[in-house]
SEKETOR-69952 format. One record per residue: x, y, z of N, C-alpha, C, O in turn; residue in one letter; residue number from 1. Coordinates in Angstrom, 2 decimals, always signed. Atoms other than C-alpha are relative to their C-alpha. Last residue first. Layout:
! residues N
     nc1     nc2     nc3    cac1    cac2    cac3     cc1     cc2     cc3     oc1     oc2     oc3 residu num
       X       Y       Z       X       Y       Z       X       Y       Z       X       Y       Z      A NUM
...
***
This chain:
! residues 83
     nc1     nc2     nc3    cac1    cac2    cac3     cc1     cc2     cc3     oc1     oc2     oc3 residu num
   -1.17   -0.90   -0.49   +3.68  -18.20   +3.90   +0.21   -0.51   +1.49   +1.08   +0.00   +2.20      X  83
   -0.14   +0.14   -1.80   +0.73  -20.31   +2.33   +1.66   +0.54   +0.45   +2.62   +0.00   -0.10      X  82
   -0.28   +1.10   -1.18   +0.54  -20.55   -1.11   -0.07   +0.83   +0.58   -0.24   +2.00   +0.23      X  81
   -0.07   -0.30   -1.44   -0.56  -17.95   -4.35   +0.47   -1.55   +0.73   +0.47   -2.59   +0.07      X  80
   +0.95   +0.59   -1.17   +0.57  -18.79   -7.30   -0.04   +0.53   +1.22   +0.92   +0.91   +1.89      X  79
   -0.77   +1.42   -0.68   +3.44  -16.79   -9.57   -1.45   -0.11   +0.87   -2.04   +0.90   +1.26      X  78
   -1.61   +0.48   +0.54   +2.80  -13.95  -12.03   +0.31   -1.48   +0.47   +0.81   -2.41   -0.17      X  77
   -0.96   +1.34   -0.85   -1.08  -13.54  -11.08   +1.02   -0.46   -0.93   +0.84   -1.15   -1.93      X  76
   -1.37   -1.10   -0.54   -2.76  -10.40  -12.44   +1.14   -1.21   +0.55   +2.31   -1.07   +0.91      X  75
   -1.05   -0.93   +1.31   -5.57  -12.31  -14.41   +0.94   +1.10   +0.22   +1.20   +2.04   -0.53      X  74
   -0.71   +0.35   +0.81   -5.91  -15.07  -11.69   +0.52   +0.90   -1.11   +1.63   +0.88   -1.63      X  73
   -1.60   -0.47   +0.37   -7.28  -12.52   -9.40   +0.79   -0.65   -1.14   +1.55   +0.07   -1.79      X  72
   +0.47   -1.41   +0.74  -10.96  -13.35   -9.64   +0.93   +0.57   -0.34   +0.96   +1.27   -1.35      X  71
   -0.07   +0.28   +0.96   -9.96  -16.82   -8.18   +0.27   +0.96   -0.68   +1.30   +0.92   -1.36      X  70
   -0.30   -1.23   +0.86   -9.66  -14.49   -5.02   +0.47   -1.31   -1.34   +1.68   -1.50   -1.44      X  69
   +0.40   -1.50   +0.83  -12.48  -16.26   -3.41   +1.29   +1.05   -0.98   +1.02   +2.01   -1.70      X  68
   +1.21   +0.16   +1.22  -11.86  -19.97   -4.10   -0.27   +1.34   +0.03   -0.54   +1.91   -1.02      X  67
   -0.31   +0.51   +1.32   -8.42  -19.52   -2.21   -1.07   +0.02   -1.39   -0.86   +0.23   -2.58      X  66
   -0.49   -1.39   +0.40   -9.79  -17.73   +0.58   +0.60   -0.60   -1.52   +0.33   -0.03   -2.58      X  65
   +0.38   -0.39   +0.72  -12.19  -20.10   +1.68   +0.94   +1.12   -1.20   +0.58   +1.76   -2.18      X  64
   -0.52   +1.06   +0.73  -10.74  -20.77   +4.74   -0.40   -0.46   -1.20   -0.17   -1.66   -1.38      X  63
   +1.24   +0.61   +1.44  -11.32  -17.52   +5.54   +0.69   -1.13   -0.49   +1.70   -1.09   -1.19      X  62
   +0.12   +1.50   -0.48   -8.65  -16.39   +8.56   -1.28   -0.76   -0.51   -1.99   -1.50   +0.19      X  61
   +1.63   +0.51   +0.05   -7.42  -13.79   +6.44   +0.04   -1.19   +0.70   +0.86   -2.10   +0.56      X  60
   +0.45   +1.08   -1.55   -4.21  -12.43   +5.56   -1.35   +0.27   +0.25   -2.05   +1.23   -0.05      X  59
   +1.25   -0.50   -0.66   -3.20  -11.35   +1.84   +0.07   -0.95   +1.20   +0.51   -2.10   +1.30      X  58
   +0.32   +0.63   -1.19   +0.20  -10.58   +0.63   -1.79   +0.19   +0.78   -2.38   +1.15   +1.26      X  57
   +0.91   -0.17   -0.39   +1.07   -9.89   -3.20   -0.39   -0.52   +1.53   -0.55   -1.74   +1.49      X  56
   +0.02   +1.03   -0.68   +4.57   -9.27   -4.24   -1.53   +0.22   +0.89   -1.67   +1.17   +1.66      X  55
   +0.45   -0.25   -1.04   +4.55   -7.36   -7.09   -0.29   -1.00   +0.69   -0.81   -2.00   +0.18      X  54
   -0.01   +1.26   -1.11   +6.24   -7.61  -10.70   -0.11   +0.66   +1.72   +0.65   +1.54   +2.13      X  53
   -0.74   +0.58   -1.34   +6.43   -4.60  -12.30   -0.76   -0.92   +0.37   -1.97   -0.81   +0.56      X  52
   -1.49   +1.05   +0.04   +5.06   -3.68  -15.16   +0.45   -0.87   +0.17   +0.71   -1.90   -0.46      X  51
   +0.63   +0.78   +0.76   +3.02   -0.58  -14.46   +0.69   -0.89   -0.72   +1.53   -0.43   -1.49      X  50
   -0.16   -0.35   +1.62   +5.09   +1.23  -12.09   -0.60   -0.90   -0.62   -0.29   -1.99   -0.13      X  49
   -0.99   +1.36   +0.12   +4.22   +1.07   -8.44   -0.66   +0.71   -1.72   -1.54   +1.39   -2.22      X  48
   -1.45   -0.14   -0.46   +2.56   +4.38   -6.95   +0.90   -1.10   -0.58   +2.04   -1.08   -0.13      X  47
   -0.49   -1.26   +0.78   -0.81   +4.24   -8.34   +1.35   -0.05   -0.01   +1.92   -0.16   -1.09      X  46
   -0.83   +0.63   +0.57   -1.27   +0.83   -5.93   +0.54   +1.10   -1.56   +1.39   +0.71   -2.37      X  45
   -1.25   +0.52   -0.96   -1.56   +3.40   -2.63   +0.58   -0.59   -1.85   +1.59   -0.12   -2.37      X  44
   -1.05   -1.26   -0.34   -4.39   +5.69   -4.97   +1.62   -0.73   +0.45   +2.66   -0.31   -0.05      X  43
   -0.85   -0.74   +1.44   -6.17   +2.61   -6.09   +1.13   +1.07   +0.19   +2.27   +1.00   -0.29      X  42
   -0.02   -1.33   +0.39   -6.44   +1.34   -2.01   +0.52   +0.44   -1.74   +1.70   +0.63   -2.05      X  41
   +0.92   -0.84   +0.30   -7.33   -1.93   -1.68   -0.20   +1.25   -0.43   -1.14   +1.67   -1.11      X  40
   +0.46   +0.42   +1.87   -4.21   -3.67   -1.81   -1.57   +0.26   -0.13   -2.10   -0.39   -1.02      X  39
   +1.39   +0.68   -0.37   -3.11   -1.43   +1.13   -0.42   -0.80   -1.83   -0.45   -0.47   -3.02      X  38
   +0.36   -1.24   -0.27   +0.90   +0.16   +0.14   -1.58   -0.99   -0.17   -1.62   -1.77   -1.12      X  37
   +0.80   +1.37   -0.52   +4.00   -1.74   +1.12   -1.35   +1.18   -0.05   -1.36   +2.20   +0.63      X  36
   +1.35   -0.86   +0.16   +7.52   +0.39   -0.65   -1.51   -1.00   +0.38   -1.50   -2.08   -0.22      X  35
   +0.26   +0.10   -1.81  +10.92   -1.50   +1.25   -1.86   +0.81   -0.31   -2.67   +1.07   +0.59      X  34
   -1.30   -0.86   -0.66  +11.10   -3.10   -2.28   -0.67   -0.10   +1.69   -1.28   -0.89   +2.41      X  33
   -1.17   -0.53   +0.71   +7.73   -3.54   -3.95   +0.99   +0.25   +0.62   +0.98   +1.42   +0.99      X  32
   -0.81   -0.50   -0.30   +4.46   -4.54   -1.76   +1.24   -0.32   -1.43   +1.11   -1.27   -2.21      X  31
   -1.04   +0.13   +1.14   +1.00   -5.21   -2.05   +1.53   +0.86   +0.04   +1.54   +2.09   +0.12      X  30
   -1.34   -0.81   -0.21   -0.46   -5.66   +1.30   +0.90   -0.35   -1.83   +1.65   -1.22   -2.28      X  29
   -0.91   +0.36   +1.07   -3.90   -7.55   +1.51   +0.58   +1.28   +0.16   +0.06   +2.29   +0.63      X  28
   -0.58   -1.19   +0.06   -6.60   -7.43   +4.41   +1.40   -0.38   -0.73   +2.09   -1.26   -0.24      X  27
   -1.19   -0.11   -0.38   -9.13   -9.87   +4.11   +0.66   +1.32   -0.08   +0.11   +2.33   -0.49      X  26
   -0.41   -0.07   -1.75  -12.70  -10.31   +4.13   +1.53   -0.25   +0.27   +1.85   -1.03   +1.16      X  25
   -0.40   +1.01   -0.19  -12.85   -9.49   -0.10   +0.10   +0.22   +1.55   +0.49   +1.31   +1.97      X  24
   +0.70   +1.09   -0.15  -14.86   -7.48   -2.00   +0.32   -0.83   +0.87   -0.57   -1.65   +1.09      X  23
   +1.06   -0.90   -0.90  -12.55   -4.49   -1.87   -1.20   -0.65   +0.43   -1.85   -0.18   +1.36      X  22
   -0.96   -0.38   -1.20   -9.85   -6.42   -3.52   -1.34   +0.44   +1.24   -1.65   -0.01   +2.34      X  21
   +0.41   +1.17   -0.72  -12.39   -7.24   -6.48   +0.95   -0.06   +1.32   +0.75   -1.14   +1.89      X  20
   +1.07   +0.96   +0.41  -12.66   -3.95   -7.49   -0.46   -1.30   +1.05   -1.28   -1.48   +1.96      X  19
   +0.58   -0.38   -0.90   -9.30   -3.02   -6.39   -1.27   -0.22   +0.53   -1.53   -0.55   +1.68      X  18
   -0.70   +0.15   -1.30   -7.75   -5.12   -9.00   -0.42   +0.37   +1.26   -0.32   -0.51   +2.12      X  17
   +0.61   +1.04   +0.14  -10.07   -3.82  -11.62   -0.12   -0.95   +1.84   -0.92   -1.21   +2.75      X  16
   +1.28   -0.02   -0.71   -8.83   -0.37  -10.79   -1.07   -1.49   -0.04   -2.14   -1.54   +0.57      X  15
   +0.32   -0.32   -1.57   -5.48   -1.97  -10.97   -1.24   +0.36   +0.43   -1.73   -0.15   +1.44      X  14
   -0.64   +1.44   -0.92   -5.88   -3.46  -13.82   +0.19   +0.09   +0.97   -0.09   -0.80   +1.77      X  13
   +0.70   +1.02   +0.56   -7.19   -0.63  -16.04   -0.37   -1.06   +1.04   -1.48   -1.43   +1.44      X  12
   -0.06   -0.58   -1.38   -3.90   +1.69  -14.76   -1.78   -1.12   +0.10   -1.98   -1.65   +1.19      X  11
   +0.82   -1.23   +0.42   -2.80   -1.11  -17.16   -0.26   +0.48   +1.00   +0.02   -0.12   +2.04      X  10
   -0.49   -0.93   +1.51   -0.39   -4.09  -17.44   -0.41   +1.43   -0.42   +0.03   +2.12   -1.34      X   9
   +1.12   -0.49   +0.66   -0.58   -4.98  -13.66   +0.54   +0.58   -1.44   +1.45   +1.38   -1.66      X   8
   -0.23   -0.97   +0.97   +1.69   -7.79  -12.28   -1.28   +0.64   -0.64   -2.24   -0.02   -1.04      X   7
   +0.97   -0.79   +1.34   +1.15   -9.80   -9.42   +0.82   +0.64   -0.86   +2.01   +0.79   -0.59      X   6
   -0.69   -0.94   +0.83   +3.58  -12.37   -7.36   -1.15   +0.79   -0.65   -1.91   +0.01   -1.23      X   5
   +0.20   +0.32   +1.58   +1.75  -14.41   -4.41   +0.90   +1.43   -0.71   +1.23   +2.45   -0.11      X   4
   -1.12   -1.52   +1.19   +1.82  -14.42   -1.02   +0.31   -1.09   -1.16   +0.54   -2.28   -1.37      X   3
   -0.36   +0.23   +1.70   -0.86  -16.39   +0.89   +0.73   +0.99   +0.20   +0.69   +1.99   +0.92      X   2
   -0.53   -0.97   +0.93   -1.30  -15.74   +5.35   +0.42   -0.73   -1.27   +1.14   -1.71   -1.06      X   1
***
């Protein structure tokens, strides 16, 4: 398991976000507070205010996973690591 910080500036950014989310052999959890909603789903990340700082969680047993969500760097507040 990574966790990482995101931020989206646009609704833009999320469908981007999903995009390459939906590409990916993992299963990611973007979460806010006690709020935790599929980081695939546009509709789930609708719900968080455009803004905000988000705590990104993906699990995967791809050891690879680092080189695939490069694609993310343009939402990334803080690095991903290892949890």
């Amino acid at each position: 398991m990574i966790q990482g910080e995101i931020k989206f500036s646009s609704i833009s950014d999320i469908n981007d976000f999903v995009k390459i989310t939906s590409k990916l052999d993992a299963d990611i959890d973007v979460k806010k507070g006690s709020m935790t909603v599929d980081g695939k789903s546009i509709q789930g990340l609708y719900n968080f205010e455009i803004g905000t700082k988000l705590i990104c969680t993906i699990n995967t047993t791809n050891e690879n996973i680092y080189n695939d969500i490069k694609q993310l760097d343009r939402f990334v507040v803080t690095g991903f690591s290892k949890v």
